[in-house]
GUDREN-513059 format. One record per atom (N, C-alpha, C): residue in three letters; atom name; x, y, z. Coordinates in nm, 3 decimals, decimal comma, padded with zeros to 5 digits. Example, Ala and Ser with C-alpha at 12.3 -4.5 7.8 and 13.67 -1.06 7.14 Angstrom:
% residues 2
<r 'ala' 'N' <01,319 -00,569 00,780>>
<r 'ala' 'CA' <01,230 -00,450 00,780>>
<r 'ala' 'C' <01,320 -00,330 00,780>>
<r 'ser' 'N' <01,285 -00,225 00,708>>
<r 'ser' 'CA' <01,367 -00,106 00,714>>
<r 'ser' 'C' <01,290 00,003 00,787>>
END
This chain:
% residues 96
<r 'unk' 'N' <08,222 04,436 07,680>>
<r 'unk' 'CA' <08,329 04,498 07,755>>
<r 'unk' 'C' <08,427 04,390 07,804>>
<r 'unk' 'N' <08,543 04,450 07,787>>
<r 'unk' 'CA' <08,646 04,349 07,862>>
<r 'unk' 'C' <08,686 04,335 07,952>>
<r 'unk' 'N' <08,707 04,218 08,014>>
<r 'unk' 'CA' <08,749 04,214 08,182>>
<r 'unk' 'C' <08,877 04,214 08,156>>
<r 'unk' 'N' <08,959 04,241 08,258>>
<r 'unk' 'CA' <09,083 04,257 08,263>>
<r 'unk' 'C' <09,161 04,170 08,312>>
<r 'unk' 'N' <09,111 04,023 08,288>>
<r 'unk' 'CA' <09,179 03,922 08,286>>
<r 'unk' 'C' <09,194 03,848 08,128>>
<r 'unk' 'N' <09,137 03,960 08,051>>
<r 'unk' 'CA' <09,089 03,895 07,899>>
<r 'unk' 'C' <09,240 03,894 07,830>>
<r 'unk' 'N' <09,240 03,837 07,750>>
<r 'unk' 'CA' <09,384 03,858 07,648>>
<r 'unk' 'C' <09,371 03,795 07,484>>
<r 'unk' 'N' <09,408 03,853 07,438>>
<r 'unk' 'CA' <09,378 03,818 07,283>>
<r 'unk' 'C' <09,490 03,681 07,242>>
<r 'unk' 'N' <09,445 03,633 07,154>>
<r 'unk' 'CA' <09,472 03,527 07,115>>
<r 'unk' 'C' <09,669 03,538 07,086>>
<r 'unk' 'N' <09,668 03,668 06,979>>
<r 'unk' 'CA' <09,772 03,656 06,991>>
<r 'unk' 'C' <09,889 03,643 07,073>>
<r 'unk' 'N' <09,844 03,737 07,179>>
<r 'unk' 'CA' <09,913 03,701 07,323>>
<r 'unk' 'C' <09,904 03,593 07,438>>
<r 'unk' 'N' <09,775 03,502 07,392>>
<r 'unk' 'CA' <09,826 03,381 07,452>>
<r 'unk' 'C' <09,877 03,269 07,387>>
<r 'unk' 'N' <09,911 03,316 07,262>>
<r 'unk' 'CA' <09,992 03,225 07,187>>
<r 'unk' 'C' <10,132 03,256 07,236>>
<r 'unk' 'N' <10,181 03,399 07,221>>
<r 'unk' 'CA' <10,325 03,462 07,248>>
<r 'unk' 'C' <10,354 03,375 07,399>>
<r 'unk' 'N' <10,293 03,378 07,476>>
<r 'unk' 'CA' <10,270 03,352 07,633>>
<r 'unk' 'C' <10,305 03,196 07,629>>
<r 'unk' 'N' <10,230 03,148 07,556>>
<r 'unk' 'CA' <10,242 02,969 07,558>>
<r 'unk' 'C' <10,438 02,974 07,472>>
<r 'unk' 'N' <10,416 03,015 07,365>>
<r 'unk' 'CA' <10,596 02,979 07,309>>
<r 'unk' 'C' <10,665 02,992 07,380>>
<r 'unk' 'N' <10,686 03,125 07,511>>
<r 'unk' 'CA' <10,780 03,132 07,593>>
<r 'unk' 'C' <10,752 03,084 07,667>>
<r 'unk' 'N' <10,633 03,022 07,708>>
<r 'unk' 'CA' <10,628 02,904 07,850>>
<r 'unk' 'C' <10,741 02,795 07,784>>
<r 'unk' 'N' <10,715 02,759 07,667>>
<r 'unk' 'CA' <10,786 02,625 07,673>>
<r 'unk' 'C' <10,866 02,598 07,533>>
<r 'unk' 'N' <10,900 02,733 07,574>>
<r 'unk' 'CA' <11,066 02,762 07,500>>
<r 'unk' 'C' <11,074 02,732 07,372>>
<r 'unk' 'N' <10,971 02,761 07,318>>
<r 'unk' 'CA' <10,912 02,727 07,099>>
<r 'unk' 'C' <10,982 02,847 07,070>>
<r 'unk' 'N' <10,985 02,961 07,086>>
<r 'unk' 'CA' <10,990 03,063 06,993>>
<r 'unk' 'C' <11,146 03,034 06,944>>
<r 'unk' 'N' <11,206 02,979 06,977>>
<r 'unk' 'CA' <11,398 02,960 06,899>>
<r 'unk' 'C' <11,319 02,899 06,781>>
<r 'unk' 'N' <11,261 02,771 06,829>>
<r 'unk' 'CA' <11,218 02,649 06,760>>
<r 'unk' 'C' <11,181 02,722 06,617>>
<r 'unk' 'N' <11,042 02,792 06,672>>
<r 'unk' 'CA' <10,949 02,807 06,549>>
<r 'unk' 'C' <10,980 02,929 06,401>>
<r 'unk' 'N' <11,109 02,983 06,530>>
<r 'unk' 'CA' <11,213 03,105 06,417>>
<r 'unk' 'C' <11,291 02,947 06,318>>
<r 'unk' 'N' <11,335 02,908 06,342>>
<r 'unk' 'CA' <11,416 02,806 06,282>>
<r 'unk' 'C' <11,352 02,743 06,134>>
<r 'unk' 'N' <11,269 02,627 06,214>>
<r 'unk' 'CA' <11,124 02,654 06,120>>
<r 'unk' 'C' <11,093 02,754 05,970>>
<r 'unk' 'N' <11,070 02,839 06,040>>
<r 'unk' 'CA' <11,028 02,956 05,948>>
<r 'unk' 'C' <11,160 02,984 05,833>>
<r 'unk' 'N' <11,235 02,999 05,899>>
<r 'unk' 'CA' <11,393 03,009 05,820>>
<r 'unk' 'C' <11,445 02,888 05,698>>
<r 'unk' 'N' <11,412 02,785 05,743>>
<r 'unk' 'CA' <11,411 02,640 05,661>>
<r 'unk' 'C' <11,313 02,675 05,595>>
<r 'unk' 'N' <11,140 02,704 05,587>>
<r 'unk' 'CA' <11,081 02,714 05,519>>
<r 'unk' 'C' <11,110 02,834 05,404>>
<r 'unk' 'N' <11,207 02,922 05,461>>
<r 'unk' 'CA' <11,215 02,983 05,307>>
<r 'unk' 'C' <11,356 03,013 05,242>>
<r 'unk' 'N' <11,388 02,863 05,253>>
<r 'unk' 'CA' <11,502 02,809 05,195>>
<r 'unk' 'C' <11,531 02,836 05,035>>
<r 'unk' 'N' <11,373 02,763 04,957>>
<r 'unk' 'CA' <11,366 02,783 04,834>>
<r 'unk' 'C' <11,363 02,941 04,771>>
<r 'unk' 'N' <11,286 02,984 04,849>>
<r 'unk' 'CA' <11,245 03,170 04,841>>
<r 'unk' 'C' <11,363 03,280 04,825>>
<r 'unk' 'N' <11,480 03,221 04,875>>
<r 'unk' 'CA' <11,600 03,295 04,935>>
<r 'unk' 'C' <11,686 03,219 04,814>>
<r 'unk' 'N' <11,725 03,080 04,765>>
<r 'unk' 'CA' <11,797 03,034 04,699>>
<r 'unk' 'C' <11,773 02,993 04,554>>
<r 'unk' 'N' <11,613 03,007 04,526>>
<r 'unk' 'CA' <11,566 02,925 04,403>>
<r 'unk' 'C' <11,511 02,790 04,386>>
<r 'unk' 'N' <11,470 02,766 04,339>>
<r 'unk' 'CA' <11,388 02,629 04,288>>
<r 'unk' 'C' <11,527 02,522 04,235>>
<r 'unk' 'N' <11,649 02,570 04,169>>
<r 'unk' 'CA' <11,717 02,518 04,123>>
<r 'unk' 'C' <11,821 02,450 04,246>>
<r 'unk' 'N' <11,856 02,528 04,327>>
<r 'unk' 'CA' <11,950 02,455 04,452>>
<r 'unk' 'C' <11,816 02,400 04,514>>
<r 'unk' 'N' <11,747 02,441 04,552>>
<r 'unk' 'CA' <11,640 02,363 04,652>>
<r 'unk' 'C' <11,590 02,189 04,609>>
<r 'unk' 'N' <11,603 02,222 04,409>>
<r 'unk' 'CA' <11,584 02,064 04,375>>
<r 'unk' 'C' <11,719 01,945 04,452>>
<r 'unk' 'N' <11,835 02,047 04,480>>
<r 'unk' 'CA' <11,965 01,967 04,452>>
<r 'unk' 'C' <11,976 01,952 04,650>>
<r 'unk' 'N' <11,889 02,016 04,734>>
<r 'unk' 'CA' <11,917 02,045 04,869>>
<r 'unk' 'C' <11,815 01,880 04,887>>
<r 'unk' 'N' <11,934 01,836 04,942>>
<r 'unk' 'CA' <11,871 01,692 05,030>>
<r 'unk' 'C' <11,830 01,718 05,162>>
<r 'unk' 'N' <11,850 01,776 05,280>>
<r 'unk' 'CA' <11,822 01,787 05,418>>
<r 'unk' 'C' <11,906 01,954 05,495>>
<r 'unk' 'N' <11,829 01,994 05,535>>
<r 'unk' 'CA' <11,842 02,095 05,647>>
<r 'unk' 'C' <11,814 02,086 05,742>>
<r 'unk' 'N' <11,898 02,103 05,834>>
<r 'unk' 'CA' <11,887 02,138 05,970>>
<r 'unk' 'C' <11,979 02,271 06,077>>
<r 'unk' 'N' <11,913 02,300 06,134>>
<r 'unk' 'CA' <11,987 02,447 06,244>>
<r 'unk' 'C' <12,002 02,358 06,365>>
<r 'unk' 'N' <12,154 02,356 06,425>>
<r 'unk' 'CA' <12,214 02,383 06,528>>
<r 'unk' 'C' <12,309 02,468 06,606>>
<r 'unk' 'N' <12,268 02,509 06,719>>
<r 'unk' 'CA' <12,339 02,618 06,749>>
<r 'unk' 'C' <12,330 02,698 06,662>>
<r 'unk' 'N' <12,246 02,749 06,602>>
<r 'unk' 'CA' <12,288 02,870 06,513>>
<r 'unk' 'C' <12,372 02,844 06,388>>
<r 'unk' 'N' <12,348 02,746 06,347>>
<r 'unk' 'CA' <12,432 02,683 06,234>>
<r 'unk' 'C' <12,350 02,603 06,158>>
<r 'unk' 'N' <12,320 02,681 06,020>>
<r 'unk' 'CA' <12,202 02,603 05,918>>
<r 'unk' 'C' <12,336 02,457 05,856>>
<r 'unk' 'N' <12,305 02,345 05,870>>
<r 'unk' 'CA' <12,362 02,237 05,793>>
<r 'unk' 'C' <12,255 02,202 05,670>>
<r 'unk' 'N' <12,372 02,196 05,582>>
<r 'unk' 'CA' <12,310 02,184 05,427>>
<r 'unk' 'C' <12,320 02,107 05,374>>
<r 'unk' 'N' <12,226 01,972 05,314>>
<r 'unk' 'CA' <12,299 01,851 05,228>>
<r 'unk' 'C' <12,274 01,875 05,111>>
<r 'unk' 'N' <12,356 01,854 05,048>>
<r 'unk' 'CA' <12,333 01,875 04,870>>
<r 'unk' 'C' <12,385 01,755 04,817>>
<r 'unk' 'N' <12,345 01,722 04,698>>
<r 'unk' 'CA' <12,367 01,556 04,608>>
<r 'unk' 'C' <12,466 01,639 04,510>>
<r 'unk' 'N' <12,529 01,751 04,542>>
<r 'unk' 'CA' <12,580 01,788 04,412>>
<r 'unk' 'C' <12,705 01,856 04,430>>
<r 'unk' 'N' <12,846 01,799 04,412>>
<r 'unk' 'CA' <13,013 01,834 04,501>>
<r 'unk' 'C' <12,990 01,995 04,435>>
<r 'unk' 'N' <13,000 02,010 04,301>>
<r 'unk' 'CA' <13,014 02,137 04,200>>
<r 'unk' 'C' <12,952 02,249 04,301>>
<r 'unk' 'N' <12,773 02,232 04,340>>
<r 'unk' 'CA' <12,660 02,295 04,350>>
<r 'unk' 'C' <12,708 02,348 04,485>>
<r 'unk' 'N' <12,828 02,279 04,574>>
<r 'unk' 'CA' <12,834 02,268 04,762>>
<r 'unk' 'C' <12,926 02,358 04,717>>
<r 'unk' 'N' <13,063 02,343 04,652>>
<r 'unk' 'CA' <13,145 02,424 04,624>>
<r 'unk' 'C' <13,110 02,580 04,598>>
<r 'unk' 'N' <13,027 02,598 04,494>>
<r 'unk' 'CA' <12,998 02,748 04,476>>
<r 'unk' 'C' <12,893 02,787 04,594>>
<r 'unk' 'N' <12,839 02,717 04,638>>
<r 'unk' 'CA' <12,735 02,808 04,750>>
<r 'unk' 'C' <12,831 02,830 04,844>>
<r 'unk' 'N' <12,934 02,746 04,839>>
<r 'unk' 'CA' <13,033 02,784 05,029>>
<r 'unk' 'C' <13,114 02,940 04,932>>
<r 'unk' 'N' <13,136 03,000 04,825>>
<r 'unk' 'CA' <13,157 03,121 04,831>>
<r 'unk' 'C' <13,085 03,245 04,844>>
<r 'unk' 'N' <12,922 03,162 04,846>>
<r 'unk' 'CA' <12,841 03,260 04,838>>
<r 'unk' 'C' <12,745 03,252 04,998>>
<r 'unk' 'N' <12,855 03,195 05,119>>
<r 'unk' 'CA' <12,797 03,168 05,250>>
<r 'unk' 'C' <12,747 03,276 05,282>>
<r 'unk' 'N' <12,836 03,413 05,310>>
<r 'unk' 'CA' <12,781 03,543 05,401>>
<r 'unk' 'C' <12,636 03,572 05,310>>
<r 'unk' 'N' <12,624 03,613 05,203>>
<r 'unk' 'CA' <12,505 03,666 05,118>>
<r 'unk' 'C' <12,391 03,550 05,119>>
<r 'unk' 'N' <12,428 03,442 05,125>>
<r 'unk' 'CA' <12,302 03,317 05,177>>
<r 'unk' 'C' <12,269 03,365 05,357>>
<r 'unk' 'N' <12,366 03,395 05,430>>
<r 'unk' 'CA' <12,343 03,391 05,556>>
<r 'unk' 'C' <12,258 03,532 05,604>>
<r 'unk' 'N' <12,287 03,669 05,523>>
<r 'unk' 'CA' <12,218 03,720 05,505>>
<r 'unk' 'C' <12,062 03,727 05,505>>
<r 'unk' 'N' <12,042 03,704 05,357>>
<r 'unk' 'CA' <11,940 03,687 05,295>>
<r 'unk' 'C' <11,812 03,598 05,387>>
<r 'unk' 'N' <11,911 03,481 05,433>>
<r 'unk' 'CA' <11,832 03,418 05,526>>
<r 'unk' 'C' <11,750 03,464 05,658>>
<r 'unk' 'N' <11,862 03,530 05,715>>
<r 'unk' 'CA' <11,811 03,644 05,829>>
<r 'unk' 'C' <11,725 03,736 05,796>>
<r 'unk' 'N' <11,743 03,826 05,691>>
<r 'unk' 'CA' <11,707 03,903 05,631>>
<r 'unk' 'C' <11,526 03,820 05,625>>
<r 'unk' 'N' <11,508 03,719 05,569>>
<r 'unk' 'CA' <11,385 03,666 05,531>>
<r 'unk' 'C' <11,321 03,689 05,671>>
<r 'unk' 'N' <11,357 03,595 05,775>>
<r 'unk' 'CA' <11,344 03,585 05,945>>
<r 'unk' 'C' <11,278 03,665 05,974>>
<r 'unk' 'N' <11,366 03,827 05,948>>
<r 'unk' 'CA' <11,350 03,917 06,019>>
<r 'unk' 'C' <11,430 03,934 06,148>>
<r 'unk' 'N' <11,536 03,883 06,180>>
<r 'unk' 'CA' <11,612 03,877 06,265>>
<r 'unk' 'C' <11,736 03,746 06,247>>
<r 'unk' 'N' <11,830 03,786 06,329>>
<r 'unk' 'CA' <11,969 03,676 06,301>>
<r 'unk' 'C' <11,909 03,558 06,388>>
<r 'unk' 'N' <11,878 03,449 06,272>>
<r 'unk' 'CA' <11,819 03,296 06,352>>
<r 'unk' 'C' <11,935 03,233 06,332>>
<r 'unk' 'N' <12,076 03,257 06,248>>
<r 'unk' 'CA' <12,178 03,165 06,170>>
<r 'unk' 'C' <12,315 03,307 06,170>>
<r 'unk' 'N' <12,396 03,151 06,256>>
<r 'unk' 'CA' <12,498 03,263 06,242>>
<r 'unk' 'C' <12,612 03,207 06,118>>
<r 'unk' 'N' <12,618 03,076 06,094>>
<r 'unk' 'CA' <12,684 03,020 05,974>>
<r 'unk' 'C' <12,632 02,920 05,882>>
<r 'unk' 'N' <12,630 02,861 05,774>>
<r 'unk' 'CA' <12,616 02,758 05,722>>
<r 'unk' 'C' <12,729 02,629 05,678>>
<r 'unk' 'N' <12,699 02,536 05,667>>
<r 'unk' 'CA' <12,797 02,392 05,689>>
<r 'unk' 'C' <12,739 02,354 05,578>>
<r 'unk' 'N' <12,795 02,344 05,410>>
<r 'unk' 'CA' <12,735 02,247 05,322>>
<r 'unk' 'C' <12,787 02,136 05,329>>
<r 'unk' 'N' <12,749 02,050 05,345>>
<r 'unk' 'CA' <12,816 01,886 05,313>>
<r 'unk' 'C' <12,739 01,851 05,217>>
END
């Protein structure tokens, strides 16, 4: 029987992220990790570094051609990305 100070794991995990303010973090995270999933194996070979600030995925690519066509295909990457999430973690992307 359970005492009613008991709590399941999952909720003292939820409990600890918002103690110390992970859950932005670990959405972010998750979003970078399915970078390849959302874009392919083929940009992901050519993607040098990601990072989210403010709500802004920055993209390095080794490839001028490869930066050019993804910046027309920003909203449907920005999408897709959220879309993966499960919620808006990215409100734009920056290829350099």
């Amino acid at each position: 029987m359970k005492k009613s100070n008991d709590q399941t794991l999952k909720e003292v995990i939820n409990e600890l992220l918002e103690s110390y303010k992970l859950g932005d973090k670990l959405k972010e995270v998750r979003l970078i990790d399915s970078w390849e999933k959302v874009v392919g194996k083929l940009i992901n070979k050519h993607t040098k570094n990601l990072y989210i600030k403010k709500k802004v995925l920055f993209v390095k690519l080794d490839s001028a051609a490869l930066r050019n066509e993804l910046s027309y295909a920003r909203q449907k990457i920005i999408k897709a990305l959220n879309k993966e999430a499960k919620e808006e973690v990215i409100e734009d992307i920056v290829f350099k």
